[in-house]
C-alpha positions in Angstrom: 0.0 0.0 0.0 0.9 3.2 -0.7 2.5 5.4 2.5 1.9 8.5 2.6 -1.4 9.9 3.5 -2.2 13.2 3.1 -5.1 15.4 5.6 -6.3 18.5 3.4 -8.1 21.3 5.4 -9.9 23.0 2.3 -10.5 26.3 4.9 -11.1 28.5 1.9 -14.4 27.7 0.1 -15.7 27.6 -3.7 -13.1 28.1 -6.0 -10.1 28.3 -4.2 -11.0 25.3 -2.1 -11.3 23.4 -5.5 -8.1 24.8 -6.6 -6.1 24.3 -3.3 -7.7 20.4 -3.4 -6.3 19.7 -7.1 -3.3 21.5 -6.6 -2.6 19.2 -3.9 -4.3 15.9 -5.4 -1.5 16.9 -8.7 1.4 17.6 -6.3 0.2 14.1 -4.3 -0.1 12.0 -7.0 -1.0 8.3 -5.9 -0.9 9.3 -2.6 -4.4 9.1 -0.3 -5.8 12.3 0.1 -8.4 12.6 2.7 -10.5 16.2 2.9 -11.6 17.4 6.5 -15.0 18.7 6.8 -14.8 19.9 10.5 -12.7 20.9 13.5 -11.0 18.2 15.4 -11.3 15.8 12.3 -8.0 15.9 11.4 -6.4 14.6 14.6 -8.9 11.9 14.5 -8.0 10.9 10.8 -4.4 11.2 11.8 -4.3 8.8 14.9 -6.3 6.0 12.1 -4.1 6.5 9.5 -1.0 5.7 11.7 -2.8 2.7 13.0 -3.7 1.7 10.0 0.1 1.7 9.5 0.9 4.6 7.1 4.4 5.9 7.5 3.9 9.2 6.4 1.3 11.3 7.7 1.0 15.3 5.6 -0.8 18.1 7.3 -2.1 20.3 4.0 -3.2 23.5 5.7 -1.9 25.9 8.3 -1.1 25.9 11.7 -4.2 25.1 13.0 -4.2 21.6 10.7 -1.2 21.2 11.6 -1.9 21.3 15.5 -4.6 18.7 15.2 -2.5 16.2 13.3 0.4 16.3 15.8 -2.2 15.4 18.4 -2.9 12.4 16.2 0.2 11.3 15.9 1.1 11.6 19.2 3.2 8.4 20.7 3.1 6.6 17.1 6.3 5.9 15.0 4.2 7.9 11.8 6.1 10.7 10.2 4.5 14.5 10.1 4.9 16.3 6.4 3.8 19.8 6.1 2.2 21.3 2.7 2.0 24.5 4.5 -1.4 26.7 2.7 -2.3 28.7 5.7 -1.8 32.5 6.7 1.1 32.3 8.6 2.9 29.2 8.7 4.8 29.2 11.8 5.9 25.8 12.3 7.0 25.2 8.2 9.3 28.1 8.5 11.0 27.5 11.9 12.2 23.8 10.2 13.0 25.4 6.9 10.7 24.3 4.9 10.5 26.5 1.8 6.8 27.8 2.3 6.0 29.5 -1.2 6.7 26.4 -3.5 4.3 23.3 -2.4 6.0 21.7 -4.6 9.6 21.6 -3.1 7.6 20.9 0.1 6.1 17.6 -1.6 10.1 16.8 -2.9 11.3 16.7 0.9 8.4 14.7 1.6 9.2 12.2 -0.8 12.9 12.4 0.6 11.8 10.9 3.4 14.6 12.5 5.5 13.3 12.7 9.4 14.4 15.1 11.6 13.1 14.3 15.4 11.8 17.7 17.3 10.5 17.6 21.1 6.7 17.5 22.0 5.4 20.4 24.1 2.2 19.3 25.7 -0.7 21.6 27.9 -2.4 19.5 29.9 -3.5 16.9 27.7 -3.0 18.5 24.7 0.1 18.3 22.5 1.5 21.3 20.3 4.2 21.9 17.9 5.4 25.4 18.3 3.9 28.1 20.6 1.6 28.5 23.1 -0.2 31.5 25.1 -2.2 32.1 28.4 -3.5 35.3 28.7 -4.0 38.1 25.8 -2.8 36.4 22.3 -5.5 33.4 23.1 -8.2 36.1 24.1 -7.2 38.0 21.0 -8.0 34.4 19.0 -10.7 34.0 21.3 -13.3 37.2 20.3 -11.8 37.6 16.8 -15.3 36.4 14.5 -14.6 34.2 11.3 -16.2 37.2 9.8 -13.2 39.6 10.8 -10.8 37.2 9.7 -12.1 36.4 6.6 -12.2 40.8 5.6 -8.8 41.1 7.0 -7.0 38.1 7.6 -3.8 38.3 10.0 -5.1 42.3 10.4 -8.0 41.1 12.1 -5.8 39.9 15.4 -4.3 43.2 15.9 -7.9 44.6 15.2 -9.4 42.7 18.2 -6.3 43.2 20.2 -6.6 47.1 20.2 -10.3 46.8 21.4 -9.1 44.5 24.1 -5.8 47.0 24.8 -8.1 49.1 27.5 -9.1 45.9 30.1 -7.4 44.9 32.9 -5.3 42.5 32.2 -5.4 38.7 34.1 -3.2 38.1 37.2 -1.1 34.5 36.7 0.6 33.0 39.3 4.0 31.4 37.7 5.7 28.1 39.1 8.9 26.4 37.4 12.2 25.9 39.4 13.4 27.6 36.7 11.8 31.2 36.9 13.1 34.2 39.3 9.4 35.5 39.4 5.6 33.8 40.8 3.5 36.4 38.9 2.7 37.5 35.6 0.2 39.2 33.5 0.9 37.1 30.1 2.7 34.1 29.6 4.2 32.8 25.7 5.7 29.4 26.2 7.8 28.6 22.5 8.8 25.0 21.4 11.3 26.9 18.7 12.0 30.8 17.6 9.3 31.9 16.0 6.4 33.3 17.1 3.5 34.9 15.2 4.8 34.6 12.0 8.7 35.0 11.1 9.4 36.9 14.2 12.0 35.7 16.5 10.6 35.8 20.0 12.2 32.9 21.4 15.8 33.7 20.9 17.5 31.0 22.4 14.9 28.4 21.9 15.9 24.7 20.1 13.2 23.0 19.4 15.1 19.4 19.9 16.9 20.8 23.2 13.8 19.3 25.6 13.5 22.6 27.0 10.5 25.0 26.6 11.6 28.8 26.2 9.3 31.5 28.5 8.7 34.5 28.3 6.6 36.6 31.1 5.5 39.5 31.1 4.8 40.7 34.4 2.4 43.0 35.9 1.7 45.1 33.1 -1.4 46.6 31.4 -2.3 45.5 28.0 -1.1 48.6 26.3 2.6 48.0 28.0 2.6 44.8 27.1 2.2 45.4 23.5 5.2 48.3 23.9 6.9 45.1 25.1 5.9 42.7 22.5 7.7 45.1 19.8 11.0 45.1 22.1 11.0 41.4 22.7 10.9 41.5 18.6 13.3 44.3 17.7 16.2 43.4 19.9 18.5 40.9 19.6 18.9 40.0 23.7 15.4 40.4 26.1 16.7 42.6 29.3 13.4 44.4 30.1 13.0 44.6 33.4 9.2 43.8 33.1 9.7 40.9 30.7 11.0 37.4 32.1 12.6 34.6 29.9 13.8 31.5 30.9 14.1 28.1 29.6 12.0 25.1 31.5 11.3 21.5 30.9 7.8 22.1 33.3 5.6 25.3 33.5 2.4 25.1 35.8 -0.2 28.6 35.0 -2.8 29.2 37.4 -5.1 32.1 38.1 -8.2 33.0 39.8 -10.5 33.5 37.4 -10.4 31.3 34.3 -8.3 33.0 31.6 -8.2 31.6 28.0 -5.3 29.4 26.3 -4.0 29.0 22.9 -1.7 26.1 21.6 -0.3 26.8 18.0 -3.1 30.0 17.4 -6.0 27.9 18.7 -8.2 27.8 21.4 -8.0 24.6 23.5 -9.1 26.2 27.3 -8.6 27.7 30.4 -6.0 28.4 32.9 -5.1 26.0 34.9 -2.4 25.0 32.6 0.2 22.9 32.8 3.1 22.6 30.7 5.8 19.5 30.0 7.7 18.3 26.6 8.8 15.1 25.2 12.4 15.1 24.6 12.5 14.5 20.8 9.8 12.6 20.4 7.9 13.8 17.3 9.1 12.5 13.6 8.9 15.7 11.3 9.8 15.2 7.9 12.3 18.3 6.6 15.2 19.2 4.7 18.2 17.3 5.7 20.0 21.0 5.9 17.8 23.5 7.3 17.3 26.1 4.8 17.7 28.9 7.4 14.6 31.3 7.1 15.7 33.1 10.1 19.2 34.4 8.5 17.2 37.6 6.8 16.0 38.7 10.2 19.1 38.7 12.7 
């Protein structure tokens, strides 16, 4: 039987989902290609495939497609190839992949060459790159479908300026690792990027089975987002209001329940707890990284 199976989120609809479906059935030629048709399918088609005993499991979609196959594959010897079609393509670029040609994408597929990359989990939910407790996951929390679909990646700095004026949550921080117990947002990284080509997470590795921090302590919203653009622009993080550390456990908490994102999507609330499993996810990828980061040091 053939090996490779292929998961297709067609999250545009009409013509461009037809499009995007025969660019990939052309590209994935005798492979099987199955469509999803709603959330949380994809990690469900995932786990069967690798039980079925496919080798090589594809994500064709964007982060979010991506998230719920990793879940599926989870604890499984199947190898994760990306044909990366969404908006920002977070986790494609931090292994190198080259994100504009599907078609290069489908050649490192082919191959095969693995490259093993640790396993953040959230309580019982796995990711692959980033994860947020406080104002990026209420941001994807009140942004409608119908603001991202007029404005796309816009529509998340949109919702964050309305939210800019609230209070922000009060999280209480416990590693053995961090110098501080409090917080008012908390970005947990699995590799560099974070939010699209930006290197937040300078230090991070994502085979190293550490997860990278960063805390931002107690600050309003609109001081935060000051921050944000430091954290991006410099090469070193030595705020005084922003944390980082690296951690192999990270347990959130608060007193009132305060949203969470794992690789842009909503899974929950706070309490959170963070581990990762030391290289224990196959991703397939170029066997020399195509550095997409060497145009923004």
């Amino acid at each position: 039987m053939n090996k490779t199976l292929v998961i297709l989120n067609p999250a545009a609809r009409g013509d461009r989902a037809r499009r995007q479906r025969a660019r990939v059935e052309t590209i994935a030629h005798g492979s099987v290609i199955c469509p999803t048709s709603r959330s949380g399918e994809a990690e469900t088609l995932a786990r069967r495939a690798a039980d079925e005993g496919f080798e090589r499991i594809v994500a064709a979609g964007g982060d979010g497609t991506i998230h719920e196959v990793v879940n599926g594959l989870a604890g499984t010897e199947a190898a994760l190839g990306l044909l990366p079609m969404g908006t920002m393509n977070v986790f494609a670029t931090e292994l190198g992949l080259p994100i504009h040609d599907l078609g290069l994408c489908w050649d490192i597929i082919e191959n095969g060459n693995t490259r093993l990359v640790d396993l953040p989990n959230a309580n019982d939910k796995y990711f692959a790159q980033l994860a947020g407790v406080g104002l990026d996951a209420q941001v994807v929390k009140e942004t409608s479908l119908a603001l991202k679909r007029s404005f796309g990646p816009l529509s998340y700095l949109i919702q964050a300026a309305q939210i800019a004026a609230r209070v922000p949550p009060r999280l209480s921080i416990e590693s053995e690792n961090a110098s501080i117990d409090e917080g008012s947002f908390v970005l947990v990284g699995n590799g560099r990027l974070y939010g699209g080509p930006f290197p937040f997470f300078k230090h991070a590795v994502n085979n190293d089975g550490l997860l990278d921090v960063i805390v931002f302590k107690r600050l309003g919203y609109l001081e935060i987002i000051r921050y944000l653009q430091n954290v991006l622009f410099s090469s070193e993080i030595n705020a005084p209001e922003v944390e980082y550390f690296q951690t192999s456990r990270l347990r959130v908490t608060s007193d009132q329940p305060v949203p969470v994102e794992l690789d842009g999507e909503l899974v929950g609330t706070s309490p959170v707890e963070f581990g990762v499993q030391k290289q224990s996810l196959r991703v397939l990828a170029p066997a020399e990284k195509i550095d997409n980061h060497d145009a923004l040091r």
